[in-house]
C-alpha positions as CSV (number, residue, x, y, z in Angstrom):
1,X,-31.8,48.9,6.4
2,X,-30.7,50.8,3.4
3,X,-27.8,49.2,1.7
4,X,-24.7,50.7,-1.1
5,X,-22.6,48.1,-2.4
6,X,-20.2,48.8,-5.1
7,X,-17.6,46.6,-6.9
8,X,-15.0,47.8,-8.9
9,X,-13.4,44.3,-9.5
10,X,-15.4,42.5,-11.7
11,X,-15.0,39.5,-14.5
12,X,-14.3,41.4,-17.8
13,X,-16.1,38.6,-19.7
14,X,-19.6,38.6,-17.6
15,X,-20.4,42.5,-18.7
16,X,-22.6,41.8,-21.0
17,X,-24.2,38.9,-19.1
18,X,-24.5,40.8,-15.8
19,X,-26.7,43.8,-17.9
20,X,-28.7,40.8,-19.3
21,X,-29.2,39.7,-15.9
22,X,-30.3,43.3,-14.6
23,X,-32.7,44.0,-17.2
24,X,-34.7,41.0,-17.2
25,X,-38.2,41.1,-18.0
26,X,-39.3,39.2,-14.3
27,X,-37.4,41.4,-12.3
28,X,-36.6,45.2,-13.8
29,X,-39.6,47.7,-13.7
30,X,-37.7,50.4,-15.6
31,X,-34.3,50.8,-17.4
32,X,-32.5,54.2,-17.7
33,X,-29.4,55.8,-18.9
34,X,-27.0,58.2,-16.9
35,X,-24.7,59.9,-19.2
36,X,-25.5,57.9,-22.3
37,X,-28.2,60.3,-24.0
38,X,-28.0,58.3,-27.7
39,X,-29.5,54.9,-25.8
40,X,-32.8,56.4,-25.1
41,X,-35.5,55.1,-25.4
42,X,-39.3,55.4,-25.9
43,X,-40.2,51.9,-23.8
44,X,-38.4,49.3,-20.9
45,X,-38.5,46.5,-24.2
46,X,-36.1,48.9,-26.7
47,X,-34.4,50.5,-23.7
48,X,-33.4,47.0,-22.5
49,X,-32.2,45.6,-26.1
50,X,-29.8,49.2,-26.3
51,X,-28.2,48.2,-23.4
52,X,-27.9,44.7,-23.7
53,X,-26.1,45.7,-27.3
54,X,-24.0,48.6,-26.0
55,X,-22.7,46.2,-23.1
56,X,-22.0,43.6,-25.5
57,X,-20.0,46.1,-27.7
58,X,-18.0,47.8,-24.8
59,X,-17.0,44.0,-23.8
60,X,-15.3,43.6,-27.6
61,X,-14.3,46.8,-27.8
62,X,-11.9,46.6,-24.0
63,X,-10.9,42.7,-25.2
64,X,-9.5,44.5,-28.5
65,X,-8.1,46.8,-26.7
66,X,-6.1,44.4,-24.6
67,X,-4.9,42.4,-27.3
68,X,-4.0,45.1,-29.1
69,X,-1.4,45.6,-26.2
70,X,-2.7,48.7,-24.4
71,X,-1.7,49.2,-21.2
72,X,-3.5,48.8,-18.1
73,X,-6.4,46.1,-16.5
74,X,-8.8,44.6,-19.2
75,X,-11.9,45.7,-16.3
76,X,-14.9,46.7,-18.8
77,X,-17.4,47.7,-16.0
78,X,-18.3,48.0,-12.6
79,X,-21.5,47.1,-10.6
80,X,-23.5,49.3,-7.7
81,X,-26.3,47.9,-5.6
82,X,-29.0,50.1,-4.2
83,X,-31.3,48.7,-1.5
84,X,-34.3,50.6,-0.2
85,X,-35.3,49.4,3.8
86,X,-39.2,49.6,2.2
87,X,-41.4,49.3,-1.0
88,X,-41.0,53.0,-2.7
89,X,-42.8,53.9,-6.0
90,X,-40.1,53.3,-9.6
91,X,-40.7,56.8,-10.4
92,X,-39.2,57.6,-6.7
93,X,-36.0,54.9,-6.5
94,X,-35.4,56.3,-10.1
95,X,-35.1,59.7,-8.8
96,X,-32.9,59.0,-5.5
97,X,-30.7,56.8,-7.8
98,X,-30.4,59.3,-10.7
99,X,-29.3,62.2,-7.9
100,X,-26.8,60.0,-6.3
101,X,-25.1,59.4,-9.4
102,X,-25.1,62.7,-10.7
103,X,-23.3,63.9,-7.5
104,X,-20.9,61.2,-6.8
105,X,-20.3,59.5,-10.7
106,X,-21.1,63.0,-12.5
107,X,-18.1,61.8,-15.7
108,X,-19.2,58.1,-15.6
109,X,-21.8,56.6,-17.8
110,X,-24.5,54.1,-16.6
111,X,-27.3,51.8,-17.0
112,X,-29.9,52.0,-14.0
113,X,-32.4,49.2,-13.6
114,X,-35.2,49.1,-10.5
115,X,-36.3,46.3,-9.2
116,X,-39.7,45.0,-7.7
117,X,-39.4,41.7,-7.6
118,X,-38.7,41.5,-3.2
119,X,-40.5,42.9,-0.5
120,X,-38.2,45.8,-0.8
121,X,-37.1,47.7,-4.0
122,X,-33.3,47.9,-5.2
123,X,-31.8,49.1,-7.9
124,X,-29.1,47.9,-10.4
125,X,-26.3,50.1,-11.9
126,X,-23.9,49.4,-14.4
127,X,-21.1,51.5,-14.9
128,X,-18.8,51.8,-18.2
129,X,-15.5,51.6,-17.1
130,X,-14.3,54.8,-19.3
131,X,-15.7,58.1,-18.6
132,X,-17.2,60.7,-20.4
133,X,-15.8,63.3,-22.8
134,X,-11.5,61.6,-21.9
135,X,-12.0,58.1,-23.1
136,X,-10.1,57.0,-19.5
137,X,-10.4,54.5,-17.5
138,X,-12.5,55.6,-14.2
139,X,-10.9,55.5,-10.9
140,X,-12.5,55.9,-7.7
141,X,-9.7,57.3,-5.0
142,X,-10.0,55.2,-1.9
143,X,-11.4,57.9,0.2
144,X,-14.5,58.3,-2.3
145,X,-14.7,54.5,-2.3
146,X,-14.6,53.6,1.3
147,X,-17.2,56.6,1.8
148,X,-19.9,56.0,-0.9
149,X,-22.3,54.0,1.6
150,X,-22.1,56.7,4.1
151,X,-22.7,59.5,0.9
152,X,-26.1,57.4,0.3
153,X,-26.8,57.0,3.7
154,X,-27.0,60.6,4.5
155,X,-28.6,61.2,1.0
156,X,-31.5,58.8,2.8
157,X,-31.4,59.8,5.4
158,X,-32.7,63.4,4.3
159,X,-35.3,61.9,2.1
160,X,-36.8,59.7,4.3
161,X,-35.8,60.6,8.3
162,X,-33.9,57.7,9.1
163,X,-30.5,57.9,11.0
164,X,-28.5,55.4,8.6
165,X,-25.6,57.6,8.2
166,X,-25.1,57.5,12.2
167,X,-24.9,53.5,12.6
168,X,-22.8,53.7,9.6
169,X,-20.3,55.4,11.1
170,X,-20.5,53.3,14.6
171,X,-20.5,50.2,12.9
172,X,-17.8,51.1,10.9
173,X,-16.0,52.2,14.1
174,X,-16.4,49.4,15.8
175,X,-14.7,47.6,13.2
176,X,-11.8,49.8,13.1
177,X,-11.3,49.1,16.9
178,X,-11.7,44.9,16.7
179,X,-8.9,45.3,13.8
180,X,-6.9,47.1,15.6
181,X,-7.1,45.2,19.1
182,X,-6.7,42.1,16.7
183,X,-3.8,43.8,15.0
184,X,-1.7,44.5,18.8
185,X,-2.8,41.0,20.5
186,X,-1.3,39.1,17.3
187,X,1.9,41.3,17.7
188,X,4.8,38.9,18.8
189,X,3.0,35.4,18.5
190,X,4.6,33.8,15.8
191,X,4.1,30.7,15.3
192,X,1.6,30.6,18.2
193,X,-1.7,29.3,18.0
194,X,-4.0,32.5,19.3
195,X,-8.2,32.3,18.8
196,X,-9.2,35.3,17.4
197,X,-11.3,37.5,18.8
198,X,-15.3,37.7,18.4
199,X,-16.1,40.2,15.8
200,X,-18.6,42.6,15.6
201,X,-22.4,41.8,14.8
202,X,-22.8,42.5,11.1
203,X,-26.3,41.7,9.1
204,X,-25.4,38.5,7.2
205,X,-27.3,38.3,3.6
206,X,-26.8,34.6,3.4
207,X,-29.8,32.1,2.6
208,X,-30.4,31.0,6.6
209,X,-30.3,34.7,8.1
210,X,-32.9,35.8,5.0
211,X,-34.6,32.8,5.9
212,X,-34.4,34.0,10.0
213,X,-35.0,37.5,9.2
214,X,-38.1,36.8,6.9
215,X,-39.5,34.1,10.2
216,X,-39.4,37.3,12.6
217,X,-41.4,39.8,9.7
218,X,-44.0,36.7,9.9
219,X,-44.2,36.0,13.3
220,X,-42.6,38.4,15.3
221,X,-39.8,38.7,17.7
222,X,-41.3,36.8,20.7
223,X,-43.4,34.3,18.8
224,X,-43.3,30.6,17.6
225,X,-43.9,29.5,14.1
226,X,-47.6,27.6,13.6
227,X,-44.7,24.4,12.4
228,X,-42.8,24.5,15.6
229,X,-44.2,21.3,16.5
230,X,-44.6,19.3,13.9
231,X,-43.1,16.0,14.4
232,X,-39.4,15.3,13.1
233,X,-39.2,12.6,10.7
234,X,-35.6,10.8,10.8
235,X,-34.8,9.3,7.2
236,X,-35.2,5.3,7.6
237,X,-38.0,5.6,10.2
238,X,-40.8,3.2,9.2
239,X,-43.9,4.7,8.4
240,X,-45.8,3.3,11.2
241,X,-43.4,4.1,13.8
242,X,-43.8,8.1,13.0
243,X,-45.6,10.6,14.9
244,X,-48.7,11.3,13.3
245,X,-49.6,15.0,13.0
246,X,-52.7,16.7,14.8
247,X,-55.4,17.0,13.0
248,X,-55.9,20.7,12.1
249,X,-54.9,22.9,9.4
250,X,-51.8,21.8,8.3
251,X,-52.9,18.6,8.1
252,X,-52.7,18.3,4.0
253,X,-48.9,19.5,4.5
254,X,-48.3,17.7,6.4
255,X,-49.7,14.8,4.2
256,X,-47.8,15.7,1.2
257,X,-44.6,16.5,3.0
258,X,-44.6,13.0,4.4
259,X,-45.2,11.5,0.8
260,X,-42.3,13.4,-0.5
261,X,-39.7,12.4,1.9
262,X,-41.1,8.5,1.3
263,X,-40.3,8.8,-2.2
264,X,-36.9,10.3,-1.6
265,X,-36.6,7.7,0.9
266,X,-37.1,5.0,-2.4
267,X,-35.1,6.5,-4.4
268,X,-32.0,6.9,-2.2
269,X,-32.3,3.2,-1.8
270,X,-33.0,2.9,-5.4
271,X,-30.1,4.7,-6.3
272,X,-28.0,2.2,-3.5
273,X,-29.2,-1.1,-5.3
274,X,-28.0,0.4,-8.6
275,X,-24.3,1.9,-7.1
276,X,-23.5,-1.9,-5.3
277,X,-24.5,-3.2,-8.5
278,X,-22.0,-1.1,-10.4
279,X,-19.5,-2.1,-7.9
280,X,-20.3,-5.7,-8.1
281,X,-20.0,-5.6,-11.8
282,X,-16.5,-3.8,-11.5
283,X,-15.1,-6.2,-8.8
284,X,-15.9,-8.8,-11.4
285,X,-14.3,-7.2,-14.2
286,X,-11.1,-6.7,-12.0
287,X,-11.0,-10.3,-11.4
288,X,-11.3,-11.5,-14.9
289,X,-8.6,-9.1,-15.4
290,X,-6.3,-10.9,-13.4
291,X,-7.3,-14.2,-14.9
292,X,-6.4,-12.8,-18.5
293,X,-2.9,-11.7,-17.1
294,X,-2.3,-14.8,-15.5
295,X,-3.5,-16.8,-18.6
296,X,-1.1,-15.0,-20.5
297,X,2.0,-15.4,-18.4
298,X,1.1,-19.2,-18.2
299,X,0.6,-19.0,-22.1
300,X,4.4,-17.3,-22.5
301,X,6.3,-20.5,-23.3
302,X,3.6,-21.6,-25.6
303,X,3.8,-18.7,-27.7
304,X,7.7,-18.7,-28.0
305,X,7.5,-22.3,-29.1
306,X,5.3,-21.4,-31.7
307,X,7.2,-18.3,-33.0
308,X,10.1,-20.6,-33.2
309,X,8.0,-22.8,-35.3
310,X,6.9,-20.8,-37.7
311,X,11.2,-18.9,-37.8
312,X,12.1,-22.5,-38.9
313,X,9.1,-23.0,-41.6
314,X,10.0,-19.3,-43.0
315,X,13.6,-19.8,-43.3
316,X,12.9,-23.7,-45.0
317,X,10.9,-22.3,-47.4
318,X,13.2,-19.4,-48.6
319,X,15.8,-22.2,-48.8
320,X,13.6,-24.0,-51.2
321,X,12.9,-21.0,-53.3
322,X,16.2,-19.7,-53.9
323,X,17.2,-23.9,-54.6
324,X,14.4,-23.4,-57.4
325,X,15.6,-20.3,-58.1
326,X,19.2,-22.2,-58.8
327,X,18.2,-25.0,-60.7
328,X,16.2,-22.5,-63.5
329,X,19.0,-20.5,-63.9
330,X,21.4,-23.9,-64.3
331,X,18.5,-25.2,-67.1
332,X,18.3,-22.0,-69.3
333,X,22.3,-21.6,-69.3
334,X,22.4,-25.6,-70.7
335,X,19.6,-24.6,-73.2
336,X,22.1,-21.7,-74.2
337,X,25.0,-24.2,-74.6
């Protein structure tokens, strides 16, 4: 399915990052500008170094802004996924994405980098946060906002003959009705416990539903994986107690699998020798601890007698001294005499 997702709240400080992470030499097949004519360039390698600067400078420019006490949200830029439901030529995605943005962001400047790096191609756009020409902050009104994925939905649909726009709508129908059924059942049950109510199916785009989603492209809807059976192996099992696999061709897999999960196996008991020894060794010290502070509460007394000690020697002495100090004053003044 063909999928619009745009973010208008993003993390000032990851602008220049995020156009770093776009225009990545492993993943971005071409780089382009929309509304930012002086960044042209002749190849993808200086096309991606003008951005990566200009992003970088837009990023300093907003935080001086913001210290220099202007008004308003230190927001730098905002971020707009494109998904294509196929493979489609660059040349192609650049052209869809390119006539989206000119009818929907025609004051806003942006970067626009296509991907190839998954079994469908998507595109990347970063937006500057100030448009064209005023020098404002861009603003999207919430009816524009809420309706951009339906915009690019029916902008698909024309290209390719798909009926996007249509579940669009249902879907987002359907959710309209669950929050409002949710929104009149809750009405008067404070302080109640109420389950909420089931919602609506949505595509999840979290790792086990790719994971799900990419088992029924392989094997398809009604079919088992070739690993279905493969024996499981619980962590502690001994080696000869496990299920050997069937010969066949998963057979050095299944080999190697089985020597991985034996060395994690010594390592996790590695790792527990070394933490009981750590907590041995503590144990210890807190012991010896308690022997020190009992040593020096027995010791107390001890120590007082030996201050005292050392009071009386101190004030002995300075008695002595300030004798001799007596007597040499006494001999000079009978010298004088």
């Amino acid at each position: 399915m063909s999928i619009l997702k745009y973010s208008n709240k993003c993390n000032p400080a990851a602008s220049a990052a995020n156009m770093k992470y776009i225009t990545r030499d492993s993943a971005a097949d071409s780089i382009s500008f929309h509304n930012l004519p002086e960044l042209e360039a002749a190849d993808r390698i200086d096309a991606k170094s003008r951005a990566i600067n200009y992003a970088e400078e837009r990023e300093l420019e907003e935080e001086c802004r913001v210290r220099g006490n202007e008004n308003g949200t230190p927001r730098n830029h905002n971020r707009m996924i494109i998904s294509f439901d196929r493979k489609e030529s660059t040349e192609n995605a650049k052209e869809e994405v390119h006539k989206f943005l000119d009818k929907n962001f025609p004051n806003q400047k942006a970067v626009v980098s296509i991907h190839q790096d998954r079994d469908h191609t998507h595109s990347h756009v970063w937006f500057d946060c100030r448009d064209v020409g005023t020098d404002r902050k861009s603003r999207l009104n919430p009816k524009d906002f809420y309706s951009l994925d339906e915009k690019w939905a029916r902008q698909y649909d024309e290209r390719y003959k798909t009926n996007y726009e249509r579940e669009y709508q249902e879907k987002k129908q359907e959710t309209r009705e669950w929050k409002k059924a949710e929104y009149e059942r809750t009405q008067g049950a404070a302080g109640k416990r109420i389950l909420p109510l089931d919602k609506p199916h949505r595509h999840n785009h979290n790792k086990a539903q790719i994971l799900r989603d990419k088992e029924i492209r392989e094997h398809g809807f009604n079919k088992e994986p070739a690993d279905r059976d493969k024996p499981v192996i619980e962590r502690g099992q001994p080696r000869a107690e496990r299920e050997e696999p069937t010969r066949g061709r998963g057979e050095p897999e299944m080999e190697d699998f089985i020597r991985r999960i034996d060395r994690t196996e010594r390592t996790l008991d590695e790792a527990f020798s070394d933490t009981q020894g750590v907590l041995d060794a503590t144990e210890r010290t807190k012991h010896a601890i308690v022997r020190t502070e009992q040593a020096i509460v027995r010791g107390e007394p001890e120590r007082e007698q030996l201050q005292e000690a050392a009071n009386r020697f101190l004030q002995q002495r300075n008695r002595e001294i300030e004798r001799s100090r007596e007597r040499s004053i006494d001999r000079d003044d009978g010298r004088g005499r």
